[in-house]
MDAnalysis code that builds the backbone (N, CA, C; Angstrom):
import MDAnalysis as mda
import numpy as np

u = mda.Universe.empty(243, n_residues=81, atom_resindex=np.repeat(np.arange(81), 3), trajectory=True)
u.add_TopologyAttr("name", ["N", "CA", "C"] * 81)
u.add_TopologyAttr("resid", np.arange(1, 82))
u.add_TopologyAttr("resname", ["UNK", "UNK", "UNK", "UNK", "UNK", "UNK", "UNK", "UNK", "UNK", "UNK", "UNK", "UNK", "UNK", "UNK", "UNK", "UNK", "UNK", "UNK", "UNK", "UNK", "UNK", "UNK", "UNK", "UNK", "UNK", "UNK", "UNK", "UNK", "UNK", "UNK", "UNK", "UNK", "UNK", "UNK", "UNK", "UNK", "UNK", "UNK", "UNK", "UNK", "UNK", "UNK", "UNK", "UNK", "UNK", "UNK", "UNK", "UNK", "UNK", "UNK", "UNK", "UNK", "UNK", "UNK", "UNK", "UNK", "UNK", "UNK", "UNK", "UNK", "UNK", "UNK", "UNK", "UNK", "UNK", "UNK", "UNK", "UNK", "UNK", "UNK", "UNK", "UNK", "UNK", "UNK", "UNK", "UNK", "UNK", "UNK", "UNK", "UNK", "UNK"])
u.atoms.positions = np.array([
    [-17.073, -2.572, -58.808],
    [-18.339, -2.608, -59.521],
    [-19.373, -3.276, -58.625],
    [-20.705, -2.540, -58.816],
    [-21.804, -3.367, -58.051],
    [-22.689, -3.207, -58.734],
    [-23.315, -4.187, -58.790],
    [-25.082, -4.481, -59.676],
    [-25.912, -5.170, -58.899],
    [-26.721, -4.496, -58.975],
    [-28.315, -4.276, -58.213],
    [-29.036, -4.773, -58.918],
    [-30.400, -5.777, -58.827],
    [-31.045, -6.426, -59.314],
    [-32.339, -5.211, -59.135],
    [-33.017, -4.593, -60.441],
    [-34.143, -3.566, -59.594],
    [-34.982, -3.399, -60.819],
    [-35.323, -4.646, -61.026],
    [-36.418, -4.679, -62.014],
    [-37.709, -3.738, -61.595],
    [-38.170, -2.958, -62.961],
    [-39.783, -2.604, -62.766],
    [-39.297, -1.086, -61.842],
    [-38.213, -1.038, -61.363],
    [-37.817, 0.349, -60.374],
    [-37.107, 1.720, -61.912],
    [-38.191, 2.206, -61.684],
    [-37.899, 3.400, -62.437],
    [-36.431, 4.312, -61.890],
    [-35.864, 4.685, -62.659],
    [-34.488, 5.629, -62.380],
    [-34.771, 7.029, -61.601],
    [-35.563, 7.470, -62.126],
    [-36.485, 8.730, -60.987],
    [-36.759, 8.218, -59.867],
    [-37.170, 7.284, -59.202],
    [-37.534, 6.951, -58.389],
    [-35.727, 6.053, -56.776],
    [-35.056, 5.957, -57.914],
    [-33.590, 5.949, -56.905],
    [-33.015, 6.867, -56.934],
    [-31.643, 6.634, -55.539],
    [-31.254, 7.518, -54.553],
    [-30.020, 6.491, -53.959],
    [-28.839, 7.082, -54.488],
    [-27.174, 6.077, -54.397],
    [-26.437, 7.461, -53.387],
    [-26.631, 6.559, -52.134],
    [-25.604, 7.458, -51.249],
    [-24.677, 6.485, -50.813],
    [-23.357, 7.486, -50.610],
    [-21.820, 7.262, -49.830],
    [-22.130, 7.204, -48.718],
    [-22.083, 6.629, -47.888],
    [-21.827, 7.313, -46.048],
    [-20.663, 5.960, -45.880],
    [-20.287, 6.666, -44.888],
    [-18.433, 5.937, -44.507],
    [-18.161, 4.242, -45.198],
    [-18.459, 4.116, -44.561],
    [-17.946, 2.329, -45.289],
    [-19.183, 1.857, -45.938],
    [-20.472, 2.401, -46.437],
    [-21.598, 1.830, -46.705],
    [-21.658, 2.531, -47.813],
    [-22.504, 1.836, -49.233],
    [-23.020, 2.359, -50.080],
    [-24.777, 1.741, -50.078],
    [-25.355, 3.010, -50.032],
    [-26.823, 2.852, -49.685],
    [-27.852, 2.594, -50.980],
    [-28.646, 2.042, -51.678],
    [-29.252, 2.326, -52.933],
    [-30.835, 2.249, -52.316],
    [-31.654, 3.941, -52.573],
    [-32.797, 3.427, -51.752],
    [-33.825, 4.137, -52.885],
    [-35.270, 3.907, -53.232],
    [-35.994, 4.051, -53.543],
    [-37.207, 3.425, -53.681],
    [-38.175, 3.021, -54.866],
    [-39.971, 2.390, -54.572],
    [-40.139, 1.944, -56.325],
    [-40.483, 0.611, -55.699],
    [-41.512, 0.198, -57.037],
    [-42.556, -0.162, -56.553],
    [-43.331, 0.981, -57.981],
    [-44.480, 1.189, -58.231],
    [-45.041, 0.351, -58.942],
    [-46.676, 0.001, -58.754],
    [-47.446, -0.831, -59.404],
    [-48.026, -0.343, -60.251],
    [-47.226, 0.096, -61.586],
    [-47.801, 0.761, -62.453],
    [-49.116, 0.159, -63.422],
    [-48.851, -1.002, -63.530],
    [-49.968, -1.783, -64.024],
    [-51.221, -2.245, -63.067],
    [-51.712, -1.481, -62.107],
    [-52.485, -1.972, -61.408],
    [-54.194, -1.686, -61.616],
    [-55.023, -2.389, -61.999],
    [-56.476, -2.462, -62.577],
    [-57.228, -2.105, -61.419],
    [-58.076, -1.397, -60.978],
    [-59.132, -1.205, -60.142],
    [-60.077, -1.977, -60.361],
    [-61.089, -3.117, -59.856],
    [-61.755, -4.350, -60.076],
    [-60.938, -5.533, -60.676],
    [-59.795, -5.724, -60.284],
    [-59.098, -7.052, -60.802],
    [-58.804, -7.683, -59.299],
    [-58.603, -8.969, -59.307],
    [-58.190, -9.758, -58.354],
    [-56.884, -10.601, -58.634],
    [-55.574, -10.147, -57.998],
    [-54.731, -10.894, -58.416],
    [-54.803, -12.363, -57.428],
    [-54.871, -13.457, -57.989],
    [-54.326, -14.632, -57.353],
    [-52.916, -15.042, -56.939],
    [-51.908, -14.115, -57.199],
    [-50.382, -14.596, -56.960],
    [-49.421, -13.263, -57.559],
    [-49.320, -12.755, -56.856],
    [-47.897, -11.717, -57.031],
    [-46.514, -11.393, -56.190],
    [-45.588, -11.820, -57.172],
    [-44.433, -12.093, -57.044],
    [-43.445, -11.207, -57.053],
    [-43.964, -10.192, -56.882],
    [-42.982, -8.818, -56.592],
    [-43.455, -7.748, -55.990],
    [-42.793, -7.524, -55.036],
    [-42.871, -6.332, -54.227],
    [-43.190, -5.104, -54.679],
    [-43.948, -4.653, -54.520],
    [-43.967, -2.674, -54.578],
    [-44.150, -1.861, -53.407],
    [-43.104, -1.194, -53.000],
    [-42.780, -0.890, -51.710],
    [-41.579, 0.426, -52.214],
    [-41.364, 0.757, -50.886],
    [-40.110, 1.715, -50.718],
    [-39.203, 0.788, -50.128],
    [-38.064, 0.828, -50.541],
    [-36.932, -0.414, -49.750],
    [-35.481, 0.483, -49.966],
    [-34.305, -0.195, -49.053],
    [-33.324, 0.386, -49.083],
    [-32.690, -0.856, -48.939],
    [-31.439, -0.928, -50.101],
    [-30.007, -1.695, -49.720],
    [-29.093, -1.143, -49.547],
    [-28.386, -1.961, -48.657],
    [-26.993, -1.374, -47.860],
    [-25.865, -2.838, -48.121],
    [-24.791, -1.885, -48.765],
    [-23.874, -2.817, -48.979],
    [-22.315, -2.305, -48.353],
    [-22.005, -3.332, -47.115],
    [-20.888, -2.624, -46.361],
    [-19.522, -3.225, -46.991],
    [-17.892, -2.080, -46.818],
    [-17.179, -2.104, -47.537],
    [-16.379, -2.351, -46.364],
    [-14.809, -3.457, -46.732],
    [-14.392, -2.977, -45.129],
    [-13.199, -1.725, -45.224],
    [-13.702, -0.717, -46.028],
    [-12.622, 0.445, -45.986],
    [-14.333, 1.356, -45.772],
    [-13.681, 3.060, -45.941],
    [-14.415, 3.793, -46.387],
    [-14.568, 4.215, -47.621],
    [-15.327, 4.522, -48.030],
    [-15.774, 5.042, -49.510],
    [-16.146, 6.543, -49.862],
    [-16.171, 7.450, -48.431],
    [-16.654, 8.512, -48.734],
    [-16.469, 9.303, -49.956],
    [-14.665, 9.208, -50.393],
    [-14.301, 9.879, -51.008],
    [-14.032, 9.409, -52.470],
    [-14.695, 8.301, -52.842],
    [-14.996, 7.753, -53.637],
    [-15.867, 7.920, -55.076],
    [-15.527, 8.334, -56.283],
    [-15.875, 9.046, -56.915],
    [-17.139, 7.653, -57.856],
    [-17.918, 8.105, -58.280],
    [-19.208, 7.520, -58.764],
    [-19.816, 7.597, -59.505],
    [-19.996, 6.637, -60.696],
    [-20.884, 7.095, -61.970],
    [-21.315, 5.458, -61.755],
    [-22.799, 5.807, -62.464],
    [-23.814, 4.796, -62.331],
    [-24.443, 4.705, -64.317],
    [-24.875, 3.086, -64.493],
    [-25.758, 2.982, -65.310],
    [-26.878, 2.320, -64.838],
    [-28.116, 2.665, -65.502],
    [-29.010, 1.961, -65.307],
    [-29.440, 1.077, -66.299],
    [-29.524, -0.224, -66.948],
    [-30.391, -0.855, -67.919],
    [-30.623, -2.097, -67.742],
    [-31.747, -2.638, -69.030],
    [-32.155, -3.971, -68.296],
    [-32.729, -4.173, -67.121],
    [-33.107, -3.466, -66.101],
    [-33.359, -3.832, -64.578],
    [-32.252, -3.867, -63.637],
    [-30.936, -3.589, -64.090],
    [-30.090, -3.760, -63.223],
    [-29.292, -2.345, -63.052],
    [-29.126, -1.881, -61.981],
    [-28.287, -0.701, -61.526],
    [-26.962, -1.343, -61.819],
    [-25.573, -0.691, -62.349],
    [-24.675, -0.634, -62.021],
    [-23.625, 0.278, -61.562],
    [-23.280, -0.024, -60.475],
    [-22.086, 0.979, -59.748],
    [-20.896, 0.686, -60.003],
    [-20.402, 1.837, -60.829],
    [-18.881, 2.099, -60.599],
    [-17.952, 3.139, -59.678],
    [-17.680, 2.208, -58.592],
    [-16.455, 3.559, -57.561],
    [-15.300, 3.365, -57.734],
    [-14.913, 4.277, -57.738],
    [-13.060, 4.823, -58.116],
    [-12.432, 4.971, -56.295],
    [-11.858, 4.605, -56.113],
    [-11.471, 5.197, -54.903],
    [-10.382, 6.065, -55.415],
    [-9.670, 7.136, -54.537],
    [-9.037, 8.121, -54.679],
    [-7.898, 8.042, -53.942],
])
């Protein structure tokens, strides 16, 4: 199991790839609340495109995968085979 912290990151907007010993989680949060003539004094979260990489010390290719999303948090479940 793996859980991803990805508050404010819409589910349309991620992308969970296998490649050999790595599981990749990449996508963008958006500033959906953002005012044209406002001035923020302090913001504390990123809106960007970003990618995490979390290395395994086996491979995972063949690793079967179902995901939830809620709360802000991704969770991964892999089965290995």
């Amino acid at each position: 199991m793996v859980k991803v912290d990805l508050a404010g990151v819409s589910v349309d907007d991620l992308e969970i790839v296998l490649s050999d010993s790595h599981l990749i989680v990449r996508g963008c949060r958006r500033d959906t609340l953002y005012r044209e003539g406002y001035t923020y004094q302090q913001m504390e979260i990123s809106y960007s495109r970003f990618e995490k990489q979390i290395e395994f010390p086996c491979s995972i290719d063949a690793a079967s995968l179902t995901h939830d999303y809620r709360d802000g948090f991704l969770l991964i479940n892999m089965r290995c085979k």
